[in-house]
C-alpha positions as a printed NumPy array, in Angstrom:
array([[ 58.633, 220.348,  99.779],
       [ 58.368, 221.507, 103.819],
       [ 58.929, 217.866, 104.976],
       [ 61.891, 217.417, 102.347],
       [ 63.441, 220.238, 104.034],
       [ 62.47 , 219.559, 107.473],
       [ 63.706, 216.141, 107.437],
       [ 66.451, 216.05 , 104.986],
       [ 68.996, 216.301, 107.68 ],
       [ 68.185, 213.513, 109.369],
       [ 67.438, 211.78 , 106.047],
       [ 70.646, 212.199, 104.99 ],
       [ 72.352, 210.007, 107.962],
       [ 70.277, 207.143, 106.702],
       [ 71.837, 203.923, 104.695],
       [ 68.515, 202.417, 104.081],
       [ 65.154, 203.855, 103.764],
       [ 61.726, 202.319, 103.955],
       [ 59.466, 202.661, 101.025],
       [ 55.776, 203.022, 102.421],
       [ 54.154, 204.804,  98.764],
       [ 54.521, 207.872,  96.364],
       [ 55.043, 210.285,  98.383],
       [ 58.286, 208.417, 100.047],
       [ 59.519, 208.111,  96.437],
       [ 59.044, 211.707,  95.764],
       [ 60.973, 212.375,  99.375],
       [ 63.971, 210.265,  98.441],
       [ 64.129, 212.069,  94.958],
       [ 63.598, 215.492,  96.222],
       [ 66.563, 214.398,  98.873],
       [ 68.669, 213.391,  96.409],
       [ 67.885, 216.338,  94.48 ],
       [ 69.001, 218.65 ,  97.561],
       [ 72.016, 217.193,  98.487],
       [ 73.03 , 217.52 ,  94.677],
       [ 71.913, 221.611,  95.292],
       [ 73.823, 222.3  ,  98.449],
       [ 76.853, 220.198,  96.397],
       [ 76.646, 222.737,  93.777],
       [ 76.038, 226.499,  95.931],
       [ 78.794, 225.504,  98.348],
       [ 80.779, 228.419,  98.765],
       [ 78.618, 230.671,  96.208],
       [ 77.413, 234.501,  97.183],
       [ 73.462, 234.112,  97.165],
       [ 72.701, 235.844,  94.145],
       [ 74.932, 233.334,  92.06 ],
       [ 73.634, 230.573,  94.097],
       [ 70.31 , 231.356,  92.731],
       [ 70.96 , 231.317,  89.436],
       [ 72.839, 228.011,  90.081],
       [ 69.759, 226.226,  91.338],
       [ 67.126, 227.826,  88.857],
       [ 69.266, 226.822,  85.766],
       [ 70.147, 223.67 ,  87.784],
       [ 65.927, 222.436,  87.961],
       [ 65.623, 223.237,  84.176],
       [ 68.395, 221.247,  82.876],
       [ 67.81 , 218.138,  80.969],
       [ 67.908, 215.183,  83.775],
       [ 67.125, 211.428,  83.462],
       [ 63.261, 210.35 ,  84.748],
       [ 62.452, 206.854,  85.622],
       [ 62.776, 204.414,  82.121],
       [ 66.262, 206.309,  81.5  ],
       [ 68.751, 204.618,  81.798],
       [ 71.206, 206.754,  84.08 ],
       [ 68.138, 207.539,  86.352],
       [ 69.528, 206.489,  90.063],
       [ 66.345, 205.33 ,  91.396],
       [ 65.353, 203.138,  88.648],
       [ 64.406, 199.946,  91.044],
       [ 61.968, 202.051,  93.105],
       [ 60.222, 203.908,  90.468],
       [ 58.418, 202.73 ,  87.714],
       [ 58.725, 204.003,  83.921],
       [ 55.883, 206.06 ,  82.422],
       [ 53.357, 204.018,  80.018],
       [ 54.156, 206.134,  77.067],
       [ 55.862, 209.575,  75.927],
       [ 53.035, 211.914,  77.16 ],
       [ 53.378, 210.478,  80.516],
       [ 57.323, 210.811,  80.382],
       [ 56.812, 214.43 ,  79.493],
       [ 53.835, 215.524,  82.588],
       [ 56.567, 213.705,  84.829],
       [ 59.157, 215.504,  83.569],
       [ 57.465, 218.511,  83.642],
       [ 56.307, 218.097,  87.228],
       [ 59.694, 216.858,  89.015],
       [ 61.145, 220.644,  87.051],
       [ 58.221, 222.083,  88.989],
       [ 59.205, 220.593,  91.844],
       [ 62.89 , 221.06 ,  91.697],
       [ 62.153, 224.75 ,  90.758],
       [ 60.071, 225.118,  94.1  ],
       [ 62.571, 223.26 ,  96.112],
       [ 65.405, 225.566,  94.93 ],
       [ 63.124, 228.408,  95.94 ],
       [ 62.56 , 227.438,  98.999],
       [ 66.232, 225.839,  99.799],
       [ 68.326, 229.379,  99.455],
       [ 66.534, 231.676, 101.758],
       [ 67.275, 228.86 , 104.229],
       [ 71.008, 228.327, 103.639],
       [ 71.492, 232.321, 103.485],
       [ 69.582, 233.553, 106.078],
       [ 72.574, 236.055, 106.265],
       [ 72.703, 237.501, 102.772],
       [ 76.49 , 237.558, 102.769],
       [ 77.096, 233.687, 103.873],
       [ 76.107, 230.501, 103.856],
       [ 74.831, 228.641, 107.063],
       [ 77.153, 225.86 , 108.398],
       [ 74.891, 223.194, 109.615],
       [ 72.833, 223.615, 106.14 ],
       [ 76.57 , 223.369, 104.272],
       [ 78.294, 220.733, 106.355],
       [ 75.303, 217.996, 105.049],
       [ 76.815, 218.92 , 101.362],
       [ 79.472, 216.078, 101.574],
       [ 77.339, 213.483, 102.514],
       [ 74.992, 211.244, 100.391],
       [ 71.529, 210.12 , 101.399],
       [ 71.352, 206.35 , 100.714],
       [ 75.015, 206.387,  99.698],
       [ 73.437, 207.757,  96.055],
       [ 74.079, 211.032,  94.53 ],
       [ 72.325, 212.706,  91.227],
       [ 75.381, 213.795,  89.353]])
């Protein structure tokens, strides 16, 4: 989550991203992911912008084997259902956190947003967006 966060604004500039293991698939989801939050709270008071992102992370989304999942080249498909459903389950978890984590750092004043977290909203890490 902390290196997500630390490095998505760099991140973001990138067209092309090398894929070393796991944990730089998890990176470029969680990216993704965060670019699609700061899309959605743009302009929102703080208190609706958390309610935005902790109904956002429980929504039905599409994991890797779906077929309107965006990274579906770098990320394998589960073996079976049960393994669809801990992945699922974990990448909520992880969304949940990330939303936690992502608001106290846009609104650091209570009553608006923080321009150099907002002004990355527009653009699209690897030219790919969630929604």
């Amino acid at each position: 989550m902390d290196e997500t966060l630390t490095l998505f604004k760099p991140n973001v500039l990138f067209r092309n991203f090398e894929v070393k293991g796991p944990g730089d698939r998890l990176l470029i989801y969680l990216s993704l992911y965060l670019a699609q939050c700061l899309r959605k709270i743009a302009g929102k008071p703080k208190a609706d912008a958390e309610k935005l992102l902790y109904t956002l992370a429980l929504e039905n989304f599409p994991i890797p084997g779906d077929a309107k999942f965006v990274l579906g080249g770098l990320v394998s498909a589960p073996a079976n259902r049960q393994d669809a459903e801990m992945l699922r389950q974990y990448l909520t978890q992880c969304r949940q956190e990330l939303g936690l984590r992502l608001v106290p750092l846009v609104y650091k004043d209570a009553t608006r947003q923080d321009k150099w977290w907002m002004c990355f909203s527009k653009k699209k890490f690897l030219n790919m967006a969630l929604d």
